[in-house]
Every structure is written in structure tokens, then in C-alpha cells.
C-alpha positions in Angstrom: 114.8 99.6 104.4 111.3 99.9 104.9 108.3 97.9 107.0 106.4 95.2 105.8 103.0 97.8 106.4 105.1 100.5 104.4 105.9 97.8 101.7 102.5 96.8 101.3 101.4 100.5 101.0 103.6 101.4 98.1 103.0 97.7 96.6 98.4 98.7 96.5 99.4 102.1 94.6 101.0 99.9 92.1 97.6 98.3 91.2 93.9 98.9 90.2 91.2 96.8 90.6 90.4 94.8 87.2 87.4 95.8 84.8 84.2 93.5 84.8 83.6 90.9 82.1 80.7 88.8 81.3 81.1 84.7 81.6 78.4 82.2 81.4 77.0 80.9 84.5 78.5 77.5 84.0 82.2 79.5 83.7 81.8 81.9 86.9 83.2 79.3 90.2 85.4 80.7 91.7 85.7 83.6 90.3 85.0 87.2 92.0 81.3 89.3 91.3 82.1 92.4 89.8 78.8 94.1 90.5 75.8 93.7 92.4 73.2 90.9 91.0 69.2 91.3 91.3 67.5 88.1 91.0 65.0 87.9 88.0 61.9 86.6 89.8 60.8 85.4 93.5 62.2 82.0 94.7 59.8 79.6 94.8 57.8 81.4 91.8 54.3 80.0 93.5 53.2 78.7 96.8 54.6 75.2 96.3 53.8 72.3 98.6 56.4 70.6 100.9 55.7 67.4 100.6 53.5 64.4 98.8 49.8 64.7 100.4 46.7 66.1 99.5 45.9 69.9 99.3 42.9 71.0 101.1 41.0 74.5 102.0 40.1 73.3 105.7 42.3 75.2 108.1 41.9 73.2 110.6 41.1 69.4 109.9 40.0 67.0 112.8 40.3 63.4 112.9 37.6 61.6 110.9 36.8 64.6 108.6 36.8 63.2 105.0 37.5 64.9 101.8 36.7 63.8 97.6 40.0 64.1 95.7 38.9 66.3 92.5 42.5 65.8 90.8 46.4 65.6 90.9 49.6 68.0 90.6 52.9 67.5 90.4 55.5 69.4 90.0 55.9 71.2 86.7 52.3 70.3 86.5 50.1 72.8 87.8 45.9 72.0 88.7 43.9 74.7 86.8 40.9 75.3 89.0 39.9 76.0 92.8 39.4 74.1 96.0 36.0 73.9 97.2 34.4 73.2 101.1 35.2 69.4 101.5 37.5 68.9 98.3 41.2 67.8 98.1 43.7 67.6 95.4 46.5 64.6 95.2 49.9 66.5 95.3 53.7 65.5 95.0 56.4 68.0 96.5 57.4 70.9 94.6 53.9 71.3 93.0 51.8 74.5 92.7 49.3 74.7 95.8 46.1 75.4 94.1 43.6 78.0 94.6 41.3 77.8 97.8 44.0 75.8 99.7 45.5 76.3 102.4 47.9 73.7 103.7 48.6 70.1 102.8 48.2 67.0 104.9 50.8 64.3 104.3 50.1 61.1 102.9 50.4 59.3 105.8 48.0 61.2 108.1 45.2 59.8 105.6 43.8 56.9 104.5 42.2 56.3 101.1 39.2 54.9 99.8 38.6 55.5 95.8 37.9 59.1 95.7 37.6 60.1 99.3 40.4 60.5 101.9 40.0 60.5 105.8 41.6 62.1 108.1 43.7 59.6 110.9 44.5 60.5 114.9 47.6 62.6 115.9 47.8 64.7 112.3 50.7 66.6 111.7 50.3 70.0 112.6 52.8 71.3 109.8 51.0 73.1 106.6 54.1 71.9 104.7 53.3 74.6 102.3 56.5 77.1 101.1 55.2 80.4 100.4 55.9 82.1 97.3 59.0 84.4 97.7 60.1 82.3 100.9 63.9 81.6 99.5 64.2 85.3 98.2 62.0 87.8 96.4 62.7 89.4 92.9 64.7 92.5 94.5 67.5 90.1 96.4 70.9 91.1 95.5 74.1 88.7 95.9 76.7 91.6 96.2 79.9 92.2 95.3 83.0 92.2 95.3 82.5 87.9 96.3 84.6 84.9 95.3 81.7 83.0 93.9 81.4 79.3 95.4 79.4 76.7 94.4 77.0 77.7 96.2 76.7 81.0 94.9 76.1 79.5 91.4 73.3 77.2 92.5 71.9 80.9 94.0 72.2 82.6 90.8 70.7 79.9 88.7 67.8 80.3 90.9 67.6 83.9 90.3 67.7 83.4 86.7 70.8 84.9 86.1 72.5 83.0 82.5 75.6 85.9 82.4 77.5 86.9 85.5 79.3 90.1 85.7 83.1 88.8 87.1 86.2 91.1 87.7 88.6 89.7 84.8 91.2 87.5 86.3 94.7 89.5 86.4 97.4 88.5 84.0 100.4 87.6 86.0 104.0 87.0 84.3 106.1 85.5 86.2 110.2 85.6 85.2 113.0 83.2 87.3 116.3 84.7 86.4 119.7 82.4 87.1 122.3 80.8 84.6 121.7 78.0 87.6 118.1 77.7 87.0 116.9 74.4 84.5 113.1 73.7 83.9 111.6 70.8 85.8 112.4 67.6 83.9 115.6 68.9 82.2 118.8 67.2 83.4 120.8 69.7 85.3 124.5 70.1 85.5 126.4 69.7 88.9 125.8 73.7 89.0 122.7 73.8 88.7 119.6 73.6 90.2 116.0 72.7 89.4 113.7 76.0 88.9 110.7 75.5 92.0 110.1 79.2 92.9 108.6 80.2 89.4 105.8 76.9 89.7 104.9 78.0 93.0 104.2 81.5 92.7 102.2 80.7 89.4 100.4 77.5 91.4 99.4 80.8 94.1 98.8 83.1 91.6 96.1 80.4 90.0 94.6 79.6 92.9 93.9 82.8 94.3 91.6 84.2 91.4 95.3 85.3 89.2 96.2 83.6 85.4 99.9 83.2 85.8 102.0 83.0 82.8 105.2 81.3 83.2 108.3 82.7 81.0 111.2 81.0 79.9 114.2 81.2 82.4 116.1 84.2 81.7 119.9 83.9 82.3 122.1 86.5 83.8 123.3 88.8 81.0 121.1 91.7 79.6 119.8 90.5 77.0 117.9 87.7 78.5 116.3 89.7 80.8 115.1 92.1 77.9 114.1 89.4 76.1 112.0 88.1 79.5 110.5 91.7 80.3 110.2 91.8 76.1 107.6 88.9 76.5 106.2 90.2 80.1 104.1 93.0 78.5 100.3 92.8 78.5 100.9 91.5 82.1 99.1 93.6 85.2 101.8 92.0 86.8 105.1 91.3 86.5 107.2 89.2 88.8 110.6 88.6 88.8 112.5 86.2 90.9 116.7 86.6 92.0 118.6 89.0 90.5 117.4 91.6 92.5 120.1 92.2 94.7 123.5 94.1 94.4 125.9 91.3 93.2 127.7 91.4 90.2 125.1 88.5 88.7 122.2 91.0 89.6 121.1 92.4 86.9 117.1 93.0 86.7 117.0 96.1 88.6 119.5 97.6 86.4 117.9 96.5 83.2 114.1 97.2 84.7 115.1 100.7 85.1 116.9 101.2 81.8 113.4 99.6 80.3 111.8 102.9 82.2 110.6 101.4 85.6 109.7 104.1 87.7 111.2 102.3 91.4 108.9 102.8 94.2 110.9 100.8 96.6 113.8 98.4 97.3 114.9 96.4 100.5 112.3 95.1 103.3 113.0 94.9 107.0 111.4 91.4 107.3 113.1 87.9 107.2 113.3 85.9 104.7 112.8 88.4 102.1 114.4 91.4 102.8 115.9 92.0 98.9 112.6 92.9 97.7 112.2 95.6 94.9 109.0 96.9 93.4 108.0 99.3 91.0 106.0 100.5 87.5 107.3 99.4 84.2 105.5 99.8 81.0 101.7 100.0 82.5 102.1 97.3 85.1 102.9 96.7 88.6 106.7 94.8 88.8 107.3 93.2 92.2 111.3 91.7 92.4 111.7 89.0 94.9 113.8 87.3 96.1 115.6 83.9 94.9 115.6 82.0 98.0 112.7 79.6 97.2 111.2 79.9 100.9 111.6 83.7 100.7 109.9 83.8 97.2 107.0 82.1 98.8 106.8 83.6 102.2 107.0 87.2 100.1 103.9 85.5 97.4 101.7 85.4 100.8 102.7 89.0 102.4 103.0 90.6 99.4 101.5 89.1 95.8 97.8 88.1 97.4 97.0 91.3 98.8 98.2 92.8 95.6 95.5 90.4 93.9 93.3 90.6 96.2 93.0 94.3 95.3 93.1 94.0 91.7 90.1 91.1 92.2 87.9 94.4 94.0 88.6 93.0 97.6 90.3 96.1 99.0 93.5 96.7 100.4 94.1 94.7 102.8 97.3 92.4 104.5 96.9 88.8 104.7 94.5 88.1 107.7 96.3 86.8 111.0 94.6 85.0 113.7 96.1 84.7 117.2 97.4 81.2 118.4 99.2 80.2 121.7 102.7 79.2 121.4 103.1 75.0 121.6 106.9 75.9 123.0 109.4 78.5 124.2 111.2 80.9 121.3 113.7 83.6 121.7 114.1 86.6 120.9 114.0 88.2 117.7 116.5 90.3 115.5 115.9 93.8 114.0 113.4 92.5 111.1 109.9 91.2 111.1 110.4 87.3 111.1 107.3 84.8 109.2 108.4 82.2 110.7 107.3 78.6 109.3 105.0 76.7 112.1 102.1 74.6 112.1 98.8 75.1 113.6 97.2 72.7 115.6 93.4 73.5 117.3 94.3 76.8 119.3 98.1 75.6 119.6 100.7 76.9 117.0 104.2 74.7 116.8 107.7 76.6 115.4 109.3 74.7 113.4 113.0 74.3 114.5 115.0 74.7 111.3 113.6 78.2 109.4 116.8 78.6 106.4 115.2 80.2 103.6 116.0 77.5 101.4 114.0 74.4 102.7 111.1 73.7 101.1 110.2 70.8 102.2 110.3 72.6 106.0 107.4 75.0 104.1 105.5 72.3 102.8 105.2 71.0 106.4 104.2 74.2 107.5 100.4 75.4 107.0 101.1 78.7 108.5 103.7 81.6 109.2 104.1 83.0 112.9 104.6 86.4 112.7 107.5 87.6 115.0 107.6 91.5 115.5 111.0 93.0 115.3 113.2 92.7 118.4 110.7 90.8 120.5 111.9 89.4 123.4 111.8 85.8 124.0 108.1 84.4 124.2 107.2 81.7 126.6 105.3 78.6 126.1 101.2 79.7 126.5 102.5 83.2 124.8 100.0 84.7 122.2 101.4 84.8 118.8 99.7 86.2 115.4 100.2 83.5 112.5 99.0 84.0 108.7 97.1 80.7 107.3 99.4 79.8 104.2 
């Protein structure tokens, strides 16, 4: 058997990052830059004004001082011409400052009378003018590799960019093997159970920047399983789950490597998830996990995101852990590096008591795994722990 660290190193040779393609603006949310963008112009284009007042040349206006209004601008509506010594124009927030002013005084520091405006006591001392280029100039970049938020995309419209340049989202097939195994919605036998692992690797895979393609249940007998890896290809990815093990029902190492996978690896020393096989097959990365559904899942957090992650351009890196202090006494560990379901609350991290690989509904309590190191001793409560958001 090998570590989890070791795991994960064989696991990033197994991938590359993903070329770059070209989406409309509209289509590029959460999806990751692929190269650097340079904005198209400076943001705001002009010296704009703030606020609704009047644009004046005076620097520094005093109570009483009086000014004619020569015209008007409002946004998208620009006053062709240039202040003069004791003129104003009307202006509405977002406009164009003119020529020959300098700052605008809000409309209620004035009052009107026809043409002519007057200064009131206590004026604001703001020039509520934003100077052109004071968001970002025409040589701001938004740089990649980035998951592009909402946020982002308001950016880049600003900037002018229509087309983003966005690492092409890797195609992930995913493969549940077992004559047990039905499809959601089917009625199963006594023997059999309803396939779960399959939709939640493909819900991870989805969420997490991945285009999972779920395959038909392949049964245990070799043809199946050809059949499955048969429709797999194209895939960056291909993951299978159960089977992986050395029963006399498991079959897909056996039939991956007589289909030419070149095995980098086989067996973790972690818990759940210890049957785990990976390898190359046919131009793409094949991870085998295994069947246990909370083992599937727990291995789709340690192992599958960092693999996308790096096929996405974010690097190679293992799923970020935080420190937390334990909300109760646990004791000690066995030889293999435990993920342990839990929940975090504030700075305070709860283990759940009942961690059998095959309760999911203990995993969808959980919003985190506690990382136990192999054969730590017992940890008190108050102990520091690392745990993995999931």
C-alpha cells in the first residue's frame, strides 16, 4: 500500500491541464480563465461626475457665490463646450465632467433661481468627481488560472471583453459496476440495491468545473465492462466504481489491463478507501474506486478534485485543510490515514459517532472530514485537528 501524499502524486502524472477555448461572455460563470485578460479601455472612459449637481470651474466656492447654468448632461449625453469663470452646467451621475470643471456641487448645497444657482452654508467638501481610469486603466489584467464569479464577468464586461479565453471543462465518464446495482427509479429486486455512488461523483464532478457523463451500469462479466470502457473513450477521465478489488466478482482491473492500462498504482493506506486503483488507459487518466458509497465519496474529495483541479490549470495541489479544535475526546487511530465524517461548527469540529463506510445519510450530515494521521494516539477534547471542507 501506499500514502494518500504518494497516491495523489502518481494520480497528477496521470493528467494535463486542459487546452483553452473561447465562450461568449454571457457563457463563462463559473468556469476557469485560461490566460491572462487586458482590459480594452480605462474604466470610467472620462471624468464622470458622482452625483446629480451642477459642474463648476471654481475650486473653491464660498457660501453666497452664484453661478448662470449654460446647459445640462446626463449620462450618455455629453456637453460639447467649456466652462467659463462664473458658469455651471446642470449634471446627473454618470455624466461626462465638461471641460474647465473641476468638481461638482450637489443639488442640495444650491438653490435655484431661473438660470442662476447660489451657493448655501455648510457645502459639501466632496468634488464628487470619479477620475477617468479610477476603476482600472486599459493595461489591468484579471489573471489566470481563476474560477470566474459573477463578479468577474461584471469586470470583464467593463473591460470590453465579448470572448473569454476558458480552460475546456474536462470530460469525466463515470462507470458503477455491480449485477446489484439498478438505476434510480427502477424497481429493485430483494438483491439489489439502488445505484447512489455514480450520481454523486457526477453531481462533484459538475460542480467543480468537470462535465460528467454517466454510463449505463455495467454488470460483472467481461463483456459489460468492455462494453462500459467501449463507451468511456474520448473521456480525460475515466472512473470506475466496485469491482476493483480481488474477489471473484472483481473484474475491472483485469479487464482495464487486458484493454492496455498501464497501472500506476493499487491499494491506499487510508480508511474508507483503501481498494483504490489508478492508472492510463487509451489516452486518459482511469481512477478505480471503491464501492462503498461513503468511500466513493470520501476518495471524490482526496482524490478526483485535485485531479480536476489540475486539469482546470490550478496546480497540483491536495484538498486544502484548515485546523479546528476537537468538540470531544477520540481515540486512537489504526495503521491508515482515517477522513473521518464530522461537522464544523465556528472554530469547534464534532466526530460523528457512527463512521461505516456505507451510511450516507451520516455523510450528508457531515460538512467536513477530520483527518486522523495513522496511529495517532487518542486526542483530547480542545485537541487541534486538520479537517477538509466537503
Amino acid at each position: 500500500m501506499i500514502t494518500v501524499e504518494q497516491a495523489l502524486s502518481h494520480l497528477f502524472a496521470l493528467v494535463e491541464p486542459s487546452e483553452a477555448v473561447n465562450l461568449p461572455l454571457k457563457e463563462a460563470a463559473g468556469r476557469t480563465l485560461a490566460t491572462d485578460v487586458q482590459a480594452q479601455r480605462d474604466q470610467p472612459p472620462f471624468a464622470a461626475s458622482a452625483m446629480d449637481g451642477y459642474a463648476i470651474g471654481d475650486d473653491d466656492p464660498k457660501q453666497g457665490d452664484t453661478y448662470r447654468v449654460i446647459g445640462e448632461a446626463a449620462a450618455g449625453h455629453a456637453w460639447s463646450g467649456r466652462l467659463k469663470t462664473g458658469e455651471a452646467l446642470r449634471i446627473f451621475t454618470g455624466a461626462p465632467l465638461p471641460e474647465g470643471a473641476v468638481r461638482v456641487i450637489i443639488q442640495e448645497d444650491v438653490t435655484r433661481q431661473g438660470d442662476i444657482i447660489t451657493i448655501g452654508e455648510d457645502i459639501d467638501q466632496a468634488r464628487y468627481v470619479r477620475p477617468s481610469g479610477a476603476d482600472f486603466k486599459a493595461s489591468h489584467k484579471l489573471c489566470s488560472p481563476r474560477k470566474l464569479s459573477p463578479n468577474d464577468i461584471a469586470l470583464l464586461a467593463a473591460m470590453n471583453i465579448a470572448n473569454v479565453p476558458v480552460v475546456r471543462k474536462p470530460q469525466v465518464a463515470i462507470i458503477a459496476t455491480g449485477d446489484e446495482l439498478v438505476q434510480p427509479g427502477e424497481a429493485p429486486r430483494p438483491d439489489q440495491i439502488i445505484a447512489s455512488n455514480s450520481y454523486g461523483l457526477a453531481a462533484l464532478v459538475d460542480a467543480n468545473g468537470g462535465k460528467a457523463r454517466l454510463l449505463p451500469i455495467a454488470k460483472d462479466n467481461i463483456k459489460s465492462l468492455e462494453m462500459a470502457f467501449e463507451l468511456a473513450k474520448g473521456a480525460d477521465l475515466i472512473i470506475t466504481i466496485g469491482g476493483a478489488s480481488v474477489g471473484d466478482h472483481d473484474l475491472v482491473g483485469g479487464v482495464a489491463k487486458n484493454l492496455g492500462m498501464e497501472q500506476s498504482f493499487y491499494k491506499v493506506a487510508m480508511r474508507p478507501g483503501k481498494p483504490l486503483m489508478a492508472g492510463k488507459l487509451g489516452g486518459a487518466a482511469m481512477v478505480g474506486l471503491p464501492g462503498n458509497p461513503v468511500s466513493a465519496m470520501v476518495c471524490g474529495h482526496i482524490f478526483i478534485l485535485p485531479m480536476l483541479r489540475k486539469m482546470l490549470g490550478h496546480g497540483e495541489n491536495a484538498a486544502p485543510r484548515q485546523p479546528k479544535a476537537l468538540a470531544q475526546t477520540i481515540g486512537t487511530n489504526g495503521p491508515r490515514e482515517h477522513y473521518m465524517r464530522g461537522k464544523v461548527d465556528g472554530d469547534h469540529v464534532t466526530v460523528f459517532e457512527r463512521q461505516d463506510s456505507a451510511l450516507l445519510t451520516v455523510l450528508a450530515d457531515a460538512n467536513c472530514l477530520i483527518v486522523r494521521p495513522a496511529n495517532d494516539p487518542t486526542q483530547n477534547l480542545g485537541a487541534m485537528v486538520d479537517i477538509i471542507h466537503i
